[in-house]
Structures are given as structure tokens and as C-alpha cells.
C-alpha positions in Angstrom: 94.0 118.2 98.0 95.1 116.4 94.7 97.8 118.1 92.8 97.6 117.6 88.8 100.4 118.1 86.2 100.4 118.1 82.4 102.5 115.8 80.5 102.9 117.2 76.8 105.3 114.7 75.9 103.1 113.5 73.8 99.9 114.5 71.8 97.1 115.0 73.2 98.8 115.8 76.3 98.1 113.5 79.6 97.5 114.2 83.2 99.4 113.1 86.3 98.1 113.4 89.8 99.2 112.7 93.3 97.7 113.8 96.8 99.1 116.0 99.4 99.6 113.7 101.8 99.7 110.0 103.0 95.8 110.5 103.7 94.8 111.6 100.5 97.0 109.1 98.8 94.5 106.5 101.1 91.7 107.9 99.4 93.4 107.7 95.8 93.9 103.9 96.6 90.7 103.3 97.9 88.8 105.2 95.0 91.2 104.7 92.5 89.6 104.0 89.1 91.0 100.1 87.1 91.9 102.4 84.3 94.6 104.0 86.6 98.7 103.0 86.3 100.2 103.7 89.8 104.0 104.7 90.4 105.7 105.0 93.3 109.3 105.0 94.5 110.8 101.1 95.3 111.6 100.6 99.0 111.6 104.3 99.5 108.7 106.8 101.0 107.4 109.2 97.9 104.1 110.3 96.7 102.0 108.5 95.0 101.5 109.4 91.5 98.8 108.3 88.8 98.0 108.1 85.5 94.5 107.9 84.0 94.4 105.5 80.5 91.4 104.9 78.6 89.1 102.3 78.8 90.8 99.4 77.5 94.4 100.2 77.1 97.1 98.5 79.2 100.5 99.2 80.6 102.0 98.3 77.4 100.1 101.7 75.8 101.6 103.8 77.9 104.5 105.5 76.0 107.9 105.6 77.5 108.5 109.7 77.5 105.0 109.3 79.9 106.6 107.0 82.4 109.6 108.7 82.4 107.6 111.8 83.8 105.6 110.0 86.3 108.9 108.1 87.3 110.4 111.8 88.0 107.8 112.9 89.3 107.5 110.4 92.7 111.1 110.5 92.7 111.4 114.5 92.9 108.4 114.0 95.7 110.3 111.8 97.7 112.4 113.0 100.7 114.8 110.4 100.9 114.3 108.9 97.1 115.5 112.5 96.0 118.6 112.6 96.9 119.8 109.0 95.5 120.9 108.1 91.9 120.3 104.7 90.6 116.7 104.4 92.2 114.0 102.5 90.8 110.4 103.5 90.0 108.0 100.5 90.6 104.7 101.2 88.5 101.0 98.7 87.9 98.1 99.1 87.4 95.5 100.5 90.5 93.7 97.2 90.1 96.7 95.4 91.4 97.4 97.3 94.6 96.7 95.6 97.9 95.4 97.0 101.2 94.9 95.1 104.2 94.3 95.4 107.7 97.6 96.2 109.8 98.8 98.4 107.2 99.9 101.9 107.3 98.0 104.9 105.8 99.0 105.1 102.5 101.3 101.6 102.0 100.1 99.3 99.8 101.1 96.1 98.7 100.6 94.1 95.0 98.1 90.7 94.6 100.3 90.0 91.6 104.2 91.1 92.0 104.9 90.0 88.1 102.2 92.7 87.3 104.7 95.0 88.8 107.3 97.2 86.4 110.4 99.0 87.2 112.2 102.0 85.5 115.6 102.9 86.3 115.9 106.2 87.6 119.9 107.4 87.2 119.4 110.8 88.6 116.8 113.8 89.1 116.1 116.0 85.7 115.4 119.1 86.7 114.3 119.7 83.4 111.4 117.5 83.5 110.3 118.0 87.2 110.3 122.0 86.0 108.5 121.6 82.9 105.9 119.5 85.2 105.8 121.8 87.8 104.6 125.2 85.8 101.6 122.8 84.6 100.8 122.4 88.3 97.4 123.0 89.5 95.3 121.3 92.5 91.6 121.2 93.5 89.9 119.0 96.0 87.6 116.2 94.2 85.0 114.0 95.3 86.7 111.1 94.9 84.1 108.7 95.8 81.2 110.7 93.8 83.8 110.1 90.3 84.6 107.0 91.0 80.8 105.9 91.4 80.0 108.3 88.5 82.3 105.9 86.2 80.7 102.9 87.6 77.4 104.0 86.5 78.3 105.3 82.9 80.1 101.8 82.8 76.5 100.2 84.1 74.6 102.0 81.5 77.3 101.3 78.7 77.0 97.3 79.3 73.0 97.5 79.4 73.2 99.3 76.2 75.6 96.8 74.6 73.4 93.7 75.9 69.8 95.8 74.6 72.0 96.3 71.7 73.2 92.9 71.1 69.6 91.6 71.9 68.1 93.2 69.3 70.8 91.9 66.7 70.1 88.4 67.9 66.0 89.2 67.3 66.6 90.9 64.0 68.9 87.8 62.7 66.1 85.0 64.3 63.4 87.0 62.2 65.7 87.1 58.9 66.7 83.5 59.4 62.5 82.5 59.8 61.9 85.2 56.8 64.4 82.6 54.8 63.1 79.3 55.8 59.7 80.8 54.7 61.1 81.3 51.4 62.8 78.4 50.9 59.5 76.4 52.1 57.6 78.5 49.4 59.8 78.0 47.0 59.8 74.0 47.3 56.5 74.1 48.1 56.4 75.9 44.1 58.7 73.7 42.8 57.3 71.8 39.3 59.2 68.9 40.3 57.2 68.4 43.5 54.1 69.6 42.2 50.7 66.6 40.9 48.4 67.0 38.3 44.8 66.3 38.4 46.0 62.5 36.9 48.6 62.0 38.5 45.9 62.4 41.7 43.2 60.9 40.4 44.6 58.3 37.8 42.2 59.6 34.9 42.4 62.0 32.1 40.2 65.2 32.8 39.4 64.8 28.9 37.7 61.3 29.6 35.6 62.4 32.3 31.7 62.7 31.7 
């Protein structure tokens, strides 16, 4: 079961989601999408919470109202993290979190740790955890079926961008052979490269009999 909340904090509004449990937060790392900015508690056990960006944008679009939900969010989800002020709230993108063998069910580790942020979290608002929690809805996805969905559309979207770019490249040989065609021509019509009959020949038409 995945749990999903609705940040309004900004317009349009954005979705944060988090498993159940340690096992579903294994499948969220394991079918996580490259467009997805993880955040979890530093040091301490908490859910695991995600948000979805759009193709192309990086950690440095997401706004700072956005993070400061997801940071409450792992941080009101976290039995020990909870209770503490002063904690911090480690967030990167999916891309950068590393599983191995010998690991536990749901830890991760990072292939790059300067790719890693941290938000100071002074204390729990209530405020924003309640405001998240009556947009609280859950439903159990295929994980693996929309993760391979978005490979595909992102299959089909690069052959259409190379069939696309082709085509430019074939339409810009034929206007560059349409060109040299003229210019030929028009050298080719050009009085100063053009003989007379004389010029050929060496006699005047009028002295021929």
C-alpha cells in the first residue's frame, strides 16, 4: 500500500508518497522513477517519502515550502525522529540511492554523498502534518507496470526525436543540393563566362560562305 498526500503549497499543487512499510518502501526503491527526489530522516528510522518532478527539472526546482512538507512529513512518520527537535532531513534524487547485497529491507545508501541535501528540522508543525494528512488517500499500484510504462513512453519519445531530427537533417541536405544547383545554373548563365560563335571558332559568322 502507498499512501499519497497533496502539497498545495504551491500552484498546481504536488503529490507526496510513502509506503506502508519497510517492504513497500523496497519496492519504491527498486521501481523508483530518475524523476523522483527522495527524503528520509538522517541517522534515524522514518518512512520514506517521495516526490515526483517533471522530466527535466532538478533538485534546485523544487521549491522550499515543498521540501519543508516532505521534510515534516518523514519526520512525523518516524518513531524515534518524532519526538527530537533539531533533526535533519537528508533528501536526493532516486537515481542516487544505493542498494546492495547485505543490506536491510528498506536501507539504502548514496553513490554520490555531495548529491545529498539536508534541511534542518527545529521541531514538528502540526500544522503542516494536518493540513497533509486530510489530503491523505492510498491505493496499491503496480509499481513495476508504471515504472516500465515511463520507460517505454521515454523509448517512443527518443525514436520520435531521432525520426524527427532525421528528417531535418534530409530536408536541409535537399535545400543545400537545391542551392548548389542554383548557384551552378546561375554561373553556368553568367555572360562573363559565356563564348560566342567567334570567340569559338575564330571567324565572323558574317564572313562565312
Amino acid at each position: 500500500m502507498v499512501f499519497y498526500f497533496t502539497s498545495n503549497v504551491v500552484s498546481p499543487a504536488v503529490v507526496l508518497f510513502m509506503g506502508i512499510d519497510k517492504y513497500e518502501n523496497e519496492d519504491l526503491i527498486k521501481w523508483g522513477w530518475p524523476e523522483d527526489v527522495w527524503f528520509h530522516v538522517d541517522k534515524v528510522s522514518s518512512a520514506h517519502v517521495y516526490l515526483r518532478l517533471n522530466k527535466g527539472q532538478t533538485l534546485d526546482d523544487v521549491p522550499t515550502d515543498v521540501i519543508e512538507d516532505a521534510a515534516q512529513l518523514v519526520k512525523a512518520n518516524s518513531i524515534n525522529g518524532n519526538k527530537m527537535n533539531d533533526v535533519d532531513v537528508v533528501y536526493t534524487m532516486w537515481a542516487n540511492l544505493k542498494k546492495t547485497e547485505g543490506m536491510e529491507v528498506g536501507q539504502v545508501g548514496f553513490y554520490k554523498d555531495k548529491e545529498v541535501r539536508k534541511i534542518r528540522v527545529a521541531k514538528r508543525s502540526n500544522e503542516i502534518v494536518n493540513r497533509l494528512n486530510k489530503t491523505k488517500s492510498e491505493r496499491q499500484p503496480d509499481l513495476r507496470a508504471e515504472r516500465e510504462d515511463r520507460d517505454r513512453k521515454e523509448r517512443e519519445g527518443e525514436r520520435r526525436l531521432q525520426k524527427e531530427k532525421r528528417e531535418r537533417e534530409k530536408e536541409e541536405e535537399r535545400r543545400r543540393a537545391e542551392e548548389a544547383k542554383i548557384r551552378s545554373y546561375s554561373t553556368l548563365m553568367d555572360p562573363g563566362n559565356m563564348t560566342s560563335n567567334q570567340e569559338a571558332s575564330g571567324y565572323d559568322s558574317d564572313d562565312f560562305m
